[in-house]
C-alpha positions as CSV (number, residue, x, y, z in Angstrom):
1,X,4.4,-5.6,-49.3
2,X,6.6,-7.0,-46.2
3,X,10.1,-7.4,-47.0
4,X,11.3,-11.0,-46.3
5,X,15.2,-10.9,-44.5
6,X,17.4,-14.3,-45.3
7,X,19.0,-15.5,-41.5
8,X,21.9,-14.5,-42.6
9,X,20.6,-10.7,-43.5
10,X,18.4,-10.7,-39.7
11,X,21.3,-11.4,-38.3
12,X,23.7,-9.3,-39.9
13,X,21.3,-6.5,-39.5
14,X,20.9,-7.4,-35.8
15,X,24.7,-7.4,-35.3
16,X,24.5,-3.7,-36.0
17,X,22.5,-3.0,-33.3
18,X,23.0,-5.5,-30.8
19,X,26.1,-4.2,-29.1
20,X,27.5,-5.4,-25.7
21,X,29.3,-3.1,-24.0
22,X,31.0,-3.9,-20.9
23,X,33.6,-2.3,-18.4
24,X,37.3,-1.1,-20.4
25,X,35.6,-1.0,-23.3
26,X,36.8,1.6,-25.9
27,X,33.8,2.9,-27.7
28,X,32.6,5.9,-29.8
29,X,30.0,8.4,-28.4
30,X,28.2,11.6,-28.8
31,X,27.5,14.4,-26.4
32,X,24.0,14.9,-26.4
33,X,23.3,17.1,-23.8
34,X,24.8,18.6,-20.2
35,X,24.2,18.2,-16.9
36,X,25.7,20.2,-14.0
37,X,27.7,17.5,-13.1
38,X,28.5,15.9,-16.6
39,X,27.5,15.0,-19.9
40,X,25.1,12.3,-21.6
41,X,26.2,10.5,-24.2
42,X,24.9,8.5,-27.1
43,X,27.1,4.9,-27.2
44,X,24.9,3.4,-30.1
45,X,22.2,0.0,-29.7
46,X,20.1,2.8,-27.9
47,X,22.3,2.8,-25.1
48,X,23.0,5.7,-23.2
49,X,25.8,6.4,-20.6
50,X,27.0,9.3,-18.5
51,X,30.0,11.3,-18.0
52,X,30.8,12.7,-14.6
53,X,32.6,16.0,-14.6
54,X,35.8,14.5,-12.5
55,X,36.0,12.2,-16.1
56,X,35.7,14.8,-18.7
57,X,38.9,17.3,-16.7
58,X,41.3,17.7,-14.1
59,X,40.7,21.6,-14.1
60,X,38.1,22.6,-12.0
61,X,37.8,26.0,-13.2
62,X,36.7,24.1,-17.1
63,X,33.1,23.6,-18.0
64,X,32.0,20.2,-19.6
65,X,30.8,21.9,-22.7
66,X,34.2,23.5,-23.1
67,X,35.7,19.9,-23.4
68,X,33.0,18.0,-25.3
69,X,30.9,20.1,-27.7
70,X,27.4,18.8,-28.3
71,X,26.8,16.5,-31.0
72,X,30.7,15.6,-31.6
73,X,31.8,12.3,-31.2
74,X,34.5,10.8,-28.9
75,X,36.0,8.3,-27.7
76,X,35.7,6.8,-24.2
77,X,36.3,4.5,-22.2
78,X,33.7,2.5,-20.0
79,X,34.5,2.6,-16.2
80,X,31.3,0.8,-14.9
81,X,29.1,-1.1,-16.1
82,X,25.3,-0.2,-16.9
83,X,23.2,0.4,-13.8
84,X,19.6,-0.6,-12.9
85,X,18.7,2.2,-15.8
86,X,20.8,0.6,-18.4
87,X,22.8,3.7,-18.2
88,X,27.0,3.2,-18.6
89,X,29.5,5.7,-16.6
90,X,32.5,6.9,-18.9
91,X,35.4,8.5,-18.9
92,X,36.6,10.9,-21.9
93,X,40.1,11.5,-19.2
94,X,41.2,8.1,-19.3
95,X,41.5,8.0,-23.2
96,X,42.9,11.1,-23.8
97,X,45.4,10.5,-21.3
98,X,46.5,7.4,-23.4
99,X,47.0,9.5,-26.4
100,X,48.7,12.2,-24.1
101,X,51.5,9.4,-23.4
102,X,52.1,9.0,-26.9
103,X,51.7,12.4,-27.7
104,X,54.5,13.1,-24.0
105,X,56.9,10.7,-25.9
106,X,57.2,12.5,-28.9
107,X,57.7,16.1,-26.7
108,X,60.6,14.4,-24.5
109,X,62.1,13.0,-27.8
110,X,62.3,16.8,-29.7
111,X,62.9,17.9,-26.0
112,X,60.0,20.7,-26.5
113,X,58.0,22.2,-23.8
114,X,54.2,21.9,-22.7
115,X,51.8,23.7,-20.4
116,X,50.8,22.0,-17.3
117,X,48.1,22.8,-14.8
118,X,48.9,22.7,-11.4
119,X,46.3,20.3,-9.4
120,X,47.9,20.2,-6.0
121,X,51.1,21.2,-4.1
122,X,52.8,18.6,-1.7
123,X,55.8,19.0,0.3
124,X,58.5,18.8,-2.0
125,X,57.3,20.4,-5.1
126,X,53.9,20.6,-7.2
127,X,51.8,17.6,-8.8
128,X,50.0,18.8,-11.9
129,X,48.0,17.6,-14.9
130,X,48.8,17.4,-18.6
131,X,45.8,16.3,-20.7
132,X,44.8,13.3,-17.8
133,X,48.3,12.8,-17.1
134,X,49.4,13.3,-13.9
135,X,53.0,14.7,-13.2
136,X,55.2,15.9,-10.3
137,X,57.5,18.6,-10.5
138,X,60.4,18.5,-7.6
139,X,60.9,21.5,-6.0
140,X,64.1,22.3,-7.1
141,X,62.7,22.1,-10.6
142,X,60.2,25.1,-10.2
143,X,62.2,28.4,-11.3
144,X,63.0,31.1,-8.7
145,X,59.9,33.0,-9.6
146,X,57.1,30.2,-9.5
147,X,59.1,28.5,-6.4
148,X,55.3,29.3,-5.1
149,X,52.5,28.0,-7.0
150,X,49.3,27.6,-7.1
151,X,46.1,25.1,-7.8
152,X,44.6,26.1,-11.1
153,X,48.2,27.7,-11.8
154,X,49.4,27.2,-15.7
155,X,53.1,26.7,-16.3
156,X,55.5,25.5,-18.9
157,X,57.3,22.5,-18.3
158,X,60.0,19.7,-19.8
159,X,60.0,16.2,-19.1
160,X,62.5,14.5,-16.9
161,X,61.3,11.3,-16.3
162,X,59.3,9.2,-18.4
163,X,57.9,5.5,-17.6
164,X,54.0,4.6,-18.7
165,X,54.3,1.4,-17.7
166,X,54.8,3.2,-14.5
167,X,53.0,6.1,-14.6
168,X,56.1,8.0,-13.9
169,X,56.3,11.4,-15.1
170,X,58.6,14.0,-13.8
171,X,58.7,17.7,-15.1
172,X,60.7,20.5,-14.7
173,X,59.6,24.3,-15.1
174,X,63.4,25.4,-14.4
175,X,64.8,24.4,-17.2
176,X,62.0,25.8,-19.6
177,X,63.4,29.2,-17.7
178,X,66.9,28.3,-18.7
179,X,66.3,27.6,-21.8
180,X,64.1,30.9,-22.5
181,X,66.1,32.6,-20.1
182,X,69.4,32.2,-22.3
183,X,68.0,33.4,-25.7
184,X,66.4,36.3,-24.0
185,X,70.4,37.0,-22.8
186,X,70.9,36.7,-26.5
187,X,68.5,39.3,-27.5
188,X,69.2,41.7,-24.7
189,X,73.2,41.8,-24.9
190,X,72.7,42.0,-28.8
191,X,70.8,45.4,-28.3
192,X,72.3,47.6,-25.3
193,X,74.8,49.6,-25.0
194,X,76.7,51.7,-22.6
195,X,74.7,55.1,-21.9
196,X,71.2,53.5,-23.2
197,X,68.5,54.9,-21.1
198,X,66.1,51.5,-20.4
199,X,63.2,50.9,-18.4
200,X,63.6,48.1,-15.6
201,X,61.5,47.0,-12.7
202,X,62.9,46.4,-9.2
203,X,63.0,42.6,-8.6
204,X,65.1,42.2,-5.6
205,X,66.7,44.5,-3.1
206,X,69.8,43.9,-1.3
207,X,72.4,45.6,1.3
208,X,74.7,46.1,-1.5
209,X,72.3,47.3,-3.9
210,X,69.1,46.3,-6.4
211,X,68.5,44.0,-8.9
212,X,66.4,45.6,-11.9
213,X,65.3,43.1,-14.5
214,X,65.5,45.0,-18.5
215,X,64.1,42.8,-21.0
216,X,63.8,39.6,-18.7
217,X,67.5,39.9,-17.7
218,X,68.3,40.6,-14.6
219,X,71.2,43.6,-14.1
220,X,72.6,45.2,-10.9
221,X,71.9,48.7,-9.3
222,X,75.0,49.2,-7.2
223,X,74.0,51.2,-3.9
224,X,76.9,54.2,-5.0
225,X,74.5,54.2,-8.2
226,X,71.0,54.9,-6.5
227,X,71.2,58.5,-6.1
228,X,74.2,61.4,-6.4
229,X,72.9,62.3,-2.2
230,X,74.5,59.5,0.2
231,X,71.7,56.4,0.7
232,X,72.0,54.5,3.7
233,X,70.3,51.5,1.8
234,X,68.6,51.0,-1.2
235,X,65.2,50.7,0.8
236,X,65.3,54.3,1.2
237,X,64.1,55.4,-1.8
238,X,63.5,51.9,-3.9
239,X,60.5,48.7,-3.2
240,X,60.3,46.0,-5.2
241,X,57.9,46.0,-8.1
242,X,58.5,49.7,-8.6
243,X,59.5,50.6,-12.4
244,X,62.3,53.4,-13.2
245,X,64.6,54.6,-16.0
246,X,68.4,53.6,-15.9
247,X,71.3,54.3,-17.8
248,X,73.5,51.1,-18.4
249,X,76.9,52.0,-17.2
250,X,78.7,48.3,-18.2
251,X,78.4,45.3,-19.9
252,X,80.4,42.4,-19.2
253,X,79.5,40.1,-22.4
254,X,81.9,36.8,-21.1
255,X,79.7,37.1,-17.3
256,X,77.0,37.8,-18.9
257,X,76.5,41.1,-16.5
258,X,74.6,43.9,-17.0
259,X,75.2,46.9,-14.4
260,X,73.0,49.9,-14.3
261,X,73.0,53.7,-12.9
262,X,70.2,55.3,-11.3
263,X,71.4,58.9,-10.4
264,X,73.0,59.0,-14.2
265,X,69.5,59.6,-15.1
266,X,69.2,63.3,-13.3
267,X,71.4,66.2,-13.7
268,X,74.9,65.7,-12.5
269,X,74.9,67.7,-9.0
270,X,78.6,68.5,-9.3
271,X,78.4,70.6,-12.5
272,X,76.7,73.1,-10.7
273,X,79.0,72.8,-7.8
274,X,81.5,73.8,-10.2
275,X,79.6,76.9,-10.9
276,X,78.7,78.1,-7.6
277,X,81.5,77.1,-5.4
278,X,84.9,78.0,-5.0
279,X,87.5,78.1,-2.3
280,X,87.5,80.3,0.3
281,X,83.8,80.5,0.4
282,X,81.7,79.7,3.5
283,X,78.7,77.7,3.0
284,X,75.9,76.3,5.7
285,X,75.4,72.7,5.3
286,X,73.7,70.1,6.5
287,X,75.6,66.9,8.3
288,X,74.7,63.5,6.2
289,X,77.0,61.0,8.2
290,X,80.1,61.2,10.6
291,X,82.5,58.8,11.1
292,X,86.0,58.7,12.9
293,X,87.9,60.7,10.1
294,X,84.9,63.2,10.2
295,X,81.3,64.4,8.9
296,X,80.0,64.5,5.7
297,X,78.5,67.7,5.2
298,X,75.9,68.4,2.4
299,X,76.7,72.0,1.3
300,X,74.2,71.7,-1.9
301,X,71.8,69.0,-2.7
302,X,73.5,66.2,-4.0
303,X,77.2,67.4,-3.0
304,X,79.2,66.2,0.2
305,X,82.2,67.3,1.2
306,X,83.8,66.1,4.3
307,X,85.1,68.4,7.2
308,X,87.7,66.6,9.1
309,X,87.8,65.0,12.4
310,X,89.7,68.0,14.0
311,X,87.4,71.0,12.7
312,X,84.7,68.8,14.4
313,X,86.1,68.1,17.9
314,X,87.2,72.4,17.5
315,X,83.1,72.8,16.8
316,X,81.9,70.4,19.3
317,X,84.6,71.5,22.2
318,X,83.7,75.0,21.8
319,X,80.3,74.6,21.5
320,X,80.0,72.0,24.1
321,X,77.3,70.3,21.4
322,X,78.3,66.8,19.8
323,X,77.4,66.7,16.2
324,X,75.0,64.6,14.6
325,X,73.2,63.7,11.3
326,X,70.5,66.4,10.1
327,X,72.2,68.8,12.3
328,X,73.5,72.0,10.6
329,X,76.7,73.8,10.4
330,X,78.6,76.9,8.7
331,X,81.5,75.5,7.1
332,X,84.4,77.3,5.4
333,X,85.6,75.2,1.9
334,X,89.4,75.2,1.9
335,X,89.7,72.3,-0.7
336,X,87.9,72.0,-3.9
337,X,88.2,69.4,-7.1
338,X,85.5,68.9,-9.0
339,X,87.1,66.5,-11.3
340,X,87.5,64.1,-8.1
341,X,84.1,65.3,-6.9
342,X,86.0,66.1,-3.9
343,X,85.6,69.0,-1.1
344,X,87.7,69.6,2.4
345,X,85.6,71.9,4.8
346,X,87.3,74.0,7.9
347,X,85.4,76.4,10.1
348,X,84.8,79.5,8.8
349,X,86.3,81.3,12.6
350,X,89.1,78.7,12.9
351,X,91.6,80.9,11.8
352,X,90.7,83.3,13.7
353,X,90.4,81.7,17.3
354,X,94.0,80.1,16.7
């Protein structure tokens, strides 16, 4: 028996399946099956459209089927019209980049972060892509430490600037640093304490010194802190990226400045000095340094004592030999503190030629 349809039922019935899509249309789809350079999709009416890989994400590194799982529907949008095999191009990008506006809106309003993926980097700073959205982040918005990105890099951000109607959208990654930077302070001041023995990594290396970041805050190394045996400069015995134990020696809570000893860490040179040495004692040393008031002489490792600009032009004029670092020399100690960590070398025959 054939069942008879009203004009009213044909053509509801036909309304269901007579669809006519055209260019910005907004329309549901499933993801039937992958190509290597996009996705098919089922639009409904028997229509079938395609979804190029540039339409689907912004990160080249992302496969389609890690975006749009196989028989789930989305939405999309049309961005051409059917070609000579009825077949319509999409783009799953453009729509989720109209949600990620309303969805940006809402992140600038509670001022929260986001990551962003770094597509391309311009003179000035770094455009990158949130969800279809394309930002810019100035450089002087990029924190110190990812002043040099990437393409493909992932970063944190905060937004700036915001303007749809403009597709304006201006980022920062520096303050997302600032703002994690000062509640790791928080926690880090909160939990040292002078004489703690950390773990820090060189970050930065200067004339003066080295910075050593402990727990994501960075704190200074002075130079007279490297070693108890004199250091030249801190490149002689520290690179960046290398990790070490140091004993935190002050903590300035109002600067917020953390400074740290190196040589703390190993047995104090001196208190052997103290056991070993005492005046009237001559000792062979080895010369670290001279200067204009006279040489620093190394009489034990780690301990200097300085032998006077006079008892050096006495050696030098009677040995006709001018002094130098790494030479040695027999030296007589005539002054000893080792509270001050102090030492005043003679000759040992000076005495004796006068």
């Amino acid at each position: 028996m054939v069942e008879k349809y009203s004009d009213e039922d044909f053509e509801n019935l036909l309304s269901r399946y007579d669809y006519k899509f055209k260019r910005g249309d907004i329309v549901n789809g499933v993801v039937c099956a992958y190509e290597s350079d996009g996705a098919i999709v089922d639009i409904g009416s028997k229509c079938t459209a395609f979804v190029p890989f540039y339409e689907v994400s912004s990160d080249k590194k992302t496969k389609v089927e890690d975006v749009l799982e196989k028989n789930t529907e989305y939405e999309f949008l049309i961005t051409q019209d059917a070609d000579e095999n009825g077949k319509f191009t999409l783009s799953y990008k453009k729509v989720a980049a109209a949600h990620t506006w309303t969805e940006l809106e809402k992140i600038k309003e509670n001022d929260e972060t986001i990551a962003a993926l770094v597509t391309q980097v311009v003179k000035g700073g770094v455009i990158v892509d949130i969800s279809g959205v394309q930002g810019f982040i100035p450089q002087g918005q990029l924190c110190a430490r990812e002043t040099v990105s990437n393409v493909g890099d992932k970063i944190e951000v905060k937004i700036l600037t915001l303007d749809k109607s403009q597709n304006n959208l201006i980022l920062s990654n520096k303050k997302v640093y600032e703002t994690n930077m000062a509640e790791t302070r928080k926690n880090v001041f909160s939990q040292v304490e002078v004489g703690q023995i950390v773990k820090g990594e060189v970050i930065r290396i200067t004339d003066f010194g080295a910075f050593v970041n402990v727990g994501g805050v960075d704190c200074l190394l002075p130079l007279s802190q490297i070693s108890w045996k004199w250091v030249e400069h801190p490149t002689d015995l520290l690179k960046v990226g290398q990790e070490i134990n140091v004993e935190i020696i002050d903590i300035d809570h109002d600067k917020q400045r953390i400074s740290l000893s190196l040589k703390n860490t190993e047995p104090d040179p001196w208190l052997e000095a103290e056991k070993e040495l005492k005046e009237g004692d001559t000792k062979e040393g080895v010369i670290t340094r001279v200067k204009p008031f006279g040489a620093f002489v190394e009489v034990m490792p780690g301990v200097e004592a300085l032998l006077p600009q006079s008892a050096v032009s006495s050696y030098q004029n009677k040995y006709g030999k001018i002094l130098a670092a790494g030479d040695k020399i027999d030296t007589k100690i005539e002054k000893f503190n080792p509270k001050d960590k102090r030492i005043s070398l003679g000759l040992p025959d000076e005495k004796a030629d006068a």
